[in-house]
DRENMITI-44729 format. One record per residue (C-alpha): residue in one letter; x, y, z. Coordinates in steps of 0.02 Angstrom, whole numbers, padded with zeros to 5 digits, always signed. Example, Ala and Ser with C-alpha at 12.3 -4.5 7.8 and 13.67 -1.06 7.14 Angstrom:
# DRENMITI-44729
A+00615-00225+00390;S+00684-00053+00357;
This chain:
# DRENMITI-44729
X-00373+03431-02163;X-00341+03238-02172;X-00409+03111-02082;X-00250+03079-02004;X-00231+03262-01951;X-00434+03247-01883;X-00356+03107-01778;X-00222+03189-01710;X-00333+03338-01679;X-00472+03208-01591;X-00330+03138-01473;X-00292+03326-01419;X-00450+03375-01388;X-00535+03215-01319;X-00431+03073-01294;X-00496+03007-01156;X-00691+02970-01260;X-00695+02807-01364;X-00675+02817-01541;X-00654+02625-01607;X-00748+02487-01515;X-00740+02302-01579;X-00880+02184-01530;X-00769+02001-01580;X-00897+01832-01596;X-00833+01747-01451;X-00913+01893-01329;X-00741+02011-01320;X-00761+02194-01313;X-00603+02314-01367;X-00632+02497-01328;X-00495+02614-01423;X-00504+02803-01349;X-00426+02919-01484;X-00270+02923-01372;X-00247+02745-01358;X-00295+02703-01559;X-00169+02867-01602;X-00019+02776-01504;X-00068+02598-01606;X-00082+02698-01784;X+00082+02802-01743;X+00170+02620-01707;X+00113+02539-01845;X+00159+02692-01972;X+00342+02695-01884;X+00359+02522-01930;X+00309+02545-02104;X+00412+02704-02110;X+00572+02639-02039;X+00571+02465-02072;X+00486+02454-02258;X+00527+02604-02304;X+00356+02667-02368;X+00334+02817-02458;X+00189+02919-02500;X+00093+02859-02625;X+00147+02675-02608;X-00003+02545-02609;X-00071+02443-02489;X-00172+02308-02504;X-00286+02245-02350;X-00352+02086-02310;X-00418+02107-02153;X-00605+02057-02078;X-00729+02166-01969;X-00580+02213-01828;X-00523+02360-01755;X-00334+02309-01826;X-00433+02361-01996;X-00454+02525-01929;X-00266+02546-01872;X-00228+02500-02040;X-00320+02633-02135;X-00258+02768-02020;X-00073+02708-02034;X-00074+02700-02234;X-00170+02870-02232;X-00037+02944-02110;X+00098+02890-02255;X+00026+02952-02394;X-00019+02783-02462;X-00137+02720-02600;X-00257+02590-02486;X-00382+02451-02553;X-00441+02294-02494;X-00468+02117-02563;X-00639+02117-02518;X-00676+02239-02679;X-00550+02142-02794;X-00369+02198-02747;X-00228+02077-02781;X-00072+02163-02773;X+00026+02299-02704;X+00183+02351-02614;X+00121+02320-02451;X-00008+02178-02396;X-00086+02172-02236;X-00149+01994-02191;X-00191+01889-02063;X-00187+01709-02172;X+00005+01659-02116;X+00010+01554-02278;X-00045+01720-02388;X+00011+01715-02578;X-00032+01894-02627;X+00125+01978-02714;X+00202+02106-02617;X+00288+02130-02447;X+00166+02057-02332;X+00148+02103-02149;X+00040+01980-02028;X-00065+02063-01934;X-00122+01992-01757;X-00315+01978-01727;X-00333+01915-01562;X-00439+02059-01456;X-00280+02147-01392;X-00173+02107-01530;X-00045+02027-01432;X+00075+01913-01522;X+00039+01746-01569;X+00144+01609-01658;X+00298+01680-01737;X+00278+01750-01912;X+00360+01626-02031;X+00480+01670-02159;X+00433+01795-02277;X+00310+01907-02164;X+00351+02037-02061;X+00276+01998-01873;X+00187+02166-01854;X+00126+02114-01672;X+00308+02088-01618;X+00403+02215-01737;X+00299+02373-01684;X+00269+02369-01516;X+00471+02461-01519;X+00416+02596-01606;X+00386+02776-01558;X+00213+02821-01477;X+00192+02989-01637;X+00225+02981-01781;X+00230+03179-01888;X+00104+03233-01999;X+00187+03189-02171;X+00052+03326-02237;X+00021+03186-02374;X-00169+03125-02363;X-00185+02946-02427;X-00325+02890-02546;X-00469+02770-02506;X-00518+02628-02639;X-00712+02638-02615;X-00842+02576-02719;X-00746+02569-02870;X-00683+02738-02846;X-00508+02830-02774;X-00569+02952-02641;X-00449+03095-02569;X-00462+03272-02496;X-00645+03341-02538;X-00702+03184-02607;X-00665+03078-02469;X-00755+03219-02359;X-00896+03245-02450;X-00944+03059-02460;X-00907+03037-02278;X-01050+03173-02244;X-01176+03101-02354;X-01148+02937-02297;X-01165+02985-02125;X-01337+03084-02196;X-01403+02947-02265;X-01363+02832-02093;X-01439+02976-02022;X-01274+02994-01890;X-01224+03150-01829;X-01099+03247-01720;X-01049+03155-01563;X-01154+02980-01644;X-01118+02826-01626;X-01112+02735-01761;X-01127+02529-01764;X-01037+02431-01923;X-01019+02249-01960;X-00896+02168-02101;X-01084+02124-02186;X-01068+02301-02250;X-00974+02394-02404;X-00960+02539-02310;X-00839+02468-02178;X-00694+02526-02265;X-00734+02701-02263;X-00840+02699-02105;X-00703+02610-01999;X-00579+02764-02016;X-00632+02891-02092;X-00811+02923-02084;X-00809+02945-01885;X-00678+03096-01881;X-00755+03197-02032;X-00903+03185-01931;X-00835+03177-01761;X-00915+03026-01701;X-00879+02863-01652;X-00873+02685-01728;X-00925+02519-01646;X-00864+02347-01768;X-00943+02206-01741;X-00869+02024-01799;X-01042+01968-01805;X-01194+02081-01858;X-01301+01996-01737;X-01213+02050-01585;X-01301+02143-01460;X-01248+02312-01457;X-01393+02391-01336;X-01259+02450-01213;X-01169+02554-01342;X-01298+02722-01348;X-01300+02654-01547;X-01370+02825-01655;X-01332+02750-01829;X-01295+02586-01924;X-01228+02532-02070;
């Protein structure tokens, strides 16, 4: 089972409990249910679908802080099938980029993403970006199981399928999280990539993201961190 099929099995089952919360540094607090997060992946994969006209096994290239849009991302190039990596471990090219610099230089089609806490559009794109706040919000609330699971660029290695399962369970071992955890994250940590997405439906937990590690998280029922 993918990630992306865990998610759409999470949203079924419980879509009401939170799955992505995002602690931002000037004090605001974004809780995603599954439902909710499900309805912003499916967007975002329409518009990459439709408009870019990804295919599996594309790449994507992320540059994108400690934000629950980093999690959207992820689950959106997993739902396509796509080959995902961020510059924070090297990555300089690819056929998609995800950014939120508006004077980016990265090769490839880039897409600005909007990081304000409710993602709501801010100035227009300019030329050359796609305006992913604006452009998405048209697109259907699902988007179908492709039945193509993406692959993860983590620690040097491509994780897929068992791999990417596996390695979800022992790092949630070794952050000693288990089922129905809550599990607390900050951009500090080379984990976030996996741990932002994935991690939290293998295990069936949840994920709280925090801008700044410092934040104060007491109110969150916190089982793990990262």
């Amino acid at each position: 089972m993918t990630p992306y099929q865990r998610l759409a099995r999470r949203a079924a089952e419980n879509g009401a409990a939170p799955f992505v919360t995002w602690y931002g540094t000037d004090g605001s607090r974004i809780d995603l249910s599954a439902t909710t997060f499900a309805n912003a992946v499916a967007k975002l994969a329409g518009l990459l679908d439709s408009e870019l006209e990804v295919t599996p096994g594309g790449s994507l290239l992320l540059d994108i802080p400690s934000h629950w849009q980093l999690s959207v991302w992820l689950a959106a190039g997993d739902a396509l099938g796509m080959d995902i990596q961020s510059t924070e471990i090297g990555g300089t090219e690819a056929d998609i980029v995800a950014t939120i610099n508006p004077e980016c230089e990265l090769p490839g089609e880039k897409v600005l993403v909007p990081i304000s806490p409710m993602g709501l559009p801010g100035p227009q794109a300019p030329a050359g970006f796609v305006d992913q706040a604006r452009e998405a919000m048209g697109q259907p609330d699902v988007f179908p199981d492709l039945g193509e699971a993406g692959r993860l660029r983590y620690q040097q290695h491509w994780l897929a399928d068992a791999n990417l399962v596996s390695t979800c369970q022992e790092l949630a071992k070794t952050a000693g999280l288990a089922t129905g955890g809550r599990l607390v994250i900050s951009g500090e940590s080379a984990d976030l990539m996996l741990a932002a997405y994935a991690l939290p439906l293998v295990i069936d937990a949840s994920v709280v993201i925090l801008e700044d590690p410092e934040t104060d998280v007491s109110a969150e029922s916190v089982s793990a961190r990262l």
